[in-house]
Backbone as JSON, one array per atom type, in Angstrom:
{
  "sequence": "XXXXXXXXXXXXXXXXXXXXXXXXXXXXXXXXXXXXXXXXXXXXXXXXXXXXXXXXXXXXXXXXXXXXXXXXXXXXXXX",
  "N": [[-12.18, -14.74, 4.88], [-8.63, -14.71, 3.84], [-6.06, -13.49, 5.48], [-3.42, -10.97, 4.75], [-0.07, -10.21, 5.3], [2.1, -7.76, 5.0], [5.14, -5.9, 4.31], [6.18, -2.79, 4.04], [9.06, -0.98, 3.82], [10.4, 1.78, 5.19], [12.95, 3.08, 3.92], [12.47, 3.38, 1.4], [9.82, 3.71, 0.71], [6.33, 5.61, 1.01], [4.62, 6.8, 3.62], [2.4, 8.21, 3.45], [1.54, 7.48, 0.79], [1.22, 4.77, 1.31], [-1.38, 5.03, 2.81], [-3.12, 6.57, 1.01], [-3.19, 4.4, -1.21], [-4.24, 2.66, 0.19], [-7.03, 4.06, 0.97], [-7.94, 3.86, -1.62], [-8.59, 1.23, -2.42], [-10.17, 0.37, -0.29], [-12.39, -0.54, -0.84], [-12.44, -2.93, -1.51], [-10.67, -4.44, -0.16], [-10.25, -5.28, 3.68], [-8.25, -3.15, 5.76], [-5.23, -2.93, 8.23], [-2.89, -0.92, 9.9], [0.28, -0.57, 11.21], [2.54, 1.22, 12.05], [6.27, 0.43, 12.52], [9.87, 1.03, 13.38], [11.07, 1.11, 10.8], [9.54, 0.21, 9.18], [6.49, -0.07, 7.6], [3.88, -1.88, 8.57], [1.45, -4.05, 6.97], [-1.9, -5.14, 7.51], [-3.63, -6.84, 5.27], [-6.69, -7.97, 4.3], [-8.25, -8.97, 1.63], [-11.54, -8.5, 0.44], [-12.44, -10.71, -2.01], [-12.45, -13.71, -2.39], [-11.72, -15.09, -4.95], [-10.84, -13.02, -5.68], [-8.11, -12.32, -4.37], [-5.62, -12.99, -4.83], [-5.04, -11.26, -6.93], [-5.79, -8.87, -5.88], [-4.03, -7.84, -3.7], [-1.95, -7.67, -5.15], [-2.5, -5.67, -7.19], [-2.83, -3.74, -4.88], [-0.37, -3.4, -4.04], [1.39, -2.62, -6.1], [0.0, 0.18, -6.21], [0.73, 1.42, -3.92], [3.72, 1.56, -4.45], [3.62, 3.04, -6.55], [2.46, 5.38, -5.8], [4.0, 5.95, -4.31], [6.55, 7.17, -6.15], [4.96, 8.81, -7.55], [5.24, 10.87, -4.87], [7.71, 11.06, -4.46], [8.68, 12.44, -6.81], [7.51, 14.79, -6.75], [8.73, 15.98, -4.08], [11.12, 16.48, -5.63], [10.3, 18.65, -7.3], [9.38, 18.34, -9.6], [7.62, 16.93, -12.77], [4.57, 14.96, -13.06]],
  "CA": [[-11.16, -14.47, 3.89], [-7.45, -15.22, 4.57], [-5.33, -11.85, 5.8], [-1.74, -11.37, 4.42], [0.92, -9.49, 6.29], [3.12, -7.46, 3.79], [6.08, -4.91, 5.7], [6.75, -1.9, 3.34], [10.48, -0.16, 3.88], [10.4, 3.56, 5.19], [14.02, 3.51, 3.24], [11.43, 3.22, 0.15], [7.87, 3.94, 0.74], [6.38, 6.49, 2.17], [3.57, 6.07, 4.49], [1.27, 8.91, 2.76], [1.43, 6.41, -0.44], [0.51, 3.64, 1.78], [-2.4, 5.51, 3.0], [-3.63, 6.89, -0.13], [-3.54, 3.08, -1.41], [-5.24, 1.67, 1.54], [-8.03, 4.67, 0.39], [-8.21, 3.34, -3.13], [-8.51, -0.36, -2.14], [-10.83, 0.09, 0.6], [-13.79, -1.4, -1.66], [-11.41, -4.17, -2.11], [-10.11, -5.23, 1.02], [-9.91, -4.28, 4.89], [-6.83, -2.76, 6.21], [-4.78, -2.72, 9.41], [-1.5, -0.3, 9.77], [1.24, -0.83, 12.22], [4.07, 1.47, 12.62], [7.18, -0.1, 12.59], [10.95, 1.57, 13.56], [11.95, 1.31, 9.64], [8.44, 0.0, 7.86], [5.0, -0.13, 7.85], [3.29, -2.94, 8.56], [-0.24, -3.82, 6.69], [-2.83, -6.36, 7.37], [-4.6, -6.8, 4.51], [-8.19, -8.75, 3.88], [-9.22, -9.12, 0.2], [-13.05, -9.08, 0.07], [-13.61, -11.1, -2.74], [-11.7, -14.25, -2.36], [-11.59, -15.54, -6.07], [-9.38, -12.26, -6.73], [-6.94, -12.22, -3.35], [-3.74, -12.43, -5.5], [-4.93, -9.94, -7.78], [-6.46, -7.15, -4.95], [-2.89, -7.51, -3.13], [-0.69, -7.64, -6.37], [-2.52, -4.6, -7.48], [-2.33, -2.62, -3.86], [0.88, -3.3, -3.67], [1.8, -1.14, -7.13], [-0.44, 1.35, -5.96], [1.73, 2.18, -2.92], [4.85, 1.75, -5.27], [2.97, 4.25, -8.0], [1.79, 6.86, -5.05], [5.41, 6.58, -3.43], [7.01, 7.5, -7.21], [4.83, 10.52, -7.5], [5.46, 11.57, -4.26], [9.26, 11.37, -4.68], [8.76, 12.86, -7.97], [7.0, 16.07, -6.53], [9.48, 16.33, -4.0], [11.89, 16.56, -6.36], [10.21, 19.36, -8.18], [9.71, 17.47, -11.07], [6.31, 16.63, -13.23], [4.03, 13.18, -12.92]],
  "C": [[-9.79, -14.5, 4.58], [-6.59, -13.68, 4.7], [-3.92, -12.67, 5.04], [-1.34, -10.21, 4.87], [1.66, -8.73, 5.13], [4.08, -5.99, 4.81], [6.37, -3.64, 4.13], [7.76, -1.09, 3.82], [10.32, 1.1, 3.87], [11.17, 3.96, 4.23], [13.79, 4.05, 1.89], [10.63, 3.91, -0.21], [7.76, 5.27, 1.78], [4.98, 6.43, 2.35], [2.43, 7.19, 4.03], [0.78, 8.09, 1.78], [0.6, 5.24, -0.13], [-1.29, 4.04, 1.77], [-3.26, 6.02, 1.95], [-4.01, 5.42, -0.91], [-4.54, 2.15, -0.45], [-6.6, 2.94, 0.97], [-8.23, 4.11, -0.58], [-8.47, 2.09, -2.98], [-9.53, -0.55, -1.25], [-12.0, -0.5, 0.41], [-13.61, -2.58, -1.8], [-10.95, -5.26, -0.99], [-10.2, -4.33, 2.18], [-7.97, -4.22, 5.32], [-6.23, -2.87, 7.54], [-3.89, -2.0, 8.92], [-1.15, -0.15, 10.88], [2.42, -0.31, 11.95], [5.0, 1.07, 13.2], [8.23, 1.1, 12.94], [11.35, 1.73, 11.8], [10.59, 0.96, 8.76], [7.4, 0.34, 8.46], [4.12, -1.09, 8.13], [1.75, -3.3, 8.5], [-0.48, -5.29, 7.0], [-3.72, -6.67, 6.52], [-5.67, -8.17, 4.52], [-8.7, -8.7, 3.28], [-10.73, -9.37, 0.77], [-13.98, -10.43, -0.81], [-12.31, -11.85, -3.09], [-11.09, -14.89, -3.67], [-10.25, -14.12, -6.53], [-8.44, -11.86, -5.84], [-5.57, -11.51, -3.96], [-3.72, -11.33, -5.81], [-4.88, -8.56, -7.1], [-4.85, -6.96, -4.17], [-1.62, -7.35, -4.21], [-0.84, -5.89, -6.6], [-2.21, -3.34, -6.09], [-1.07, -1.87, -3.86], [1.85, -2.44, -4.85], [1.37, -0.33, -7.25], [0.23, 1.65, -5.79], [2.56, 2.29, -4.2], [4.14, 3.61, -6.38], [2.91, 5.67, -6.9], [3.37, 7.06, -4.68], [6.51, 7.32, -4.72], [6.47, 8.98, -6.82], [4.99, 11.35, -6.51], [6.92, 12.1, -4.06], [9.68, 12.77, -5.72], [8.33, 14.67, -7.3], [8.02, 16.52, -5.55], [11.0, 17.24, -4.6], [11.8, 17.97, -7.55], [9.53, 19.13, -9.86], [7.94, 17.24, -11.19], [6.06, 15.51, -13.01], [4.44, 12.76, -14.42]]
}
């Protein structure tokens, strides 16, 4: 299966989100994570090559979704 590289922005994301997504996905694809100075850097490996786009489209609004509610709780504030 073909890996894809994707860099997520500390300025952004936050690397609990990542990790919580890389948990939820792990049926889905294998992971690498590489601490960067400002990102994160994943290696991802869809399992199941017919749905690639889809397993990295969807990861990738996990993180976004986990890094919301974690902002959000910071913040005091409800999901």
């Amino acid at each position: 299966m073909a890996k894809t590289n994707l860099s997520f922005s500390l300025s952004i994301y936050k690397k609990e989100a990542i990790e919580e997504a890389m948990h939820a996905y792990g049926a889905y694809a294998r992971f690498s994570l590489q601490e960067e100075p400002y990102a994160i850097a994943i290696e991802i490996e869809p399992l199941h090559e017919a749905l690639a786009t889809k397993i990295i489209d969807s990861f990738c609004n996990h993180v976004l979704f986990e890094t919301i509610i974690l902002h959000r709780k910071e913040k005091g504030g409800a999901l």
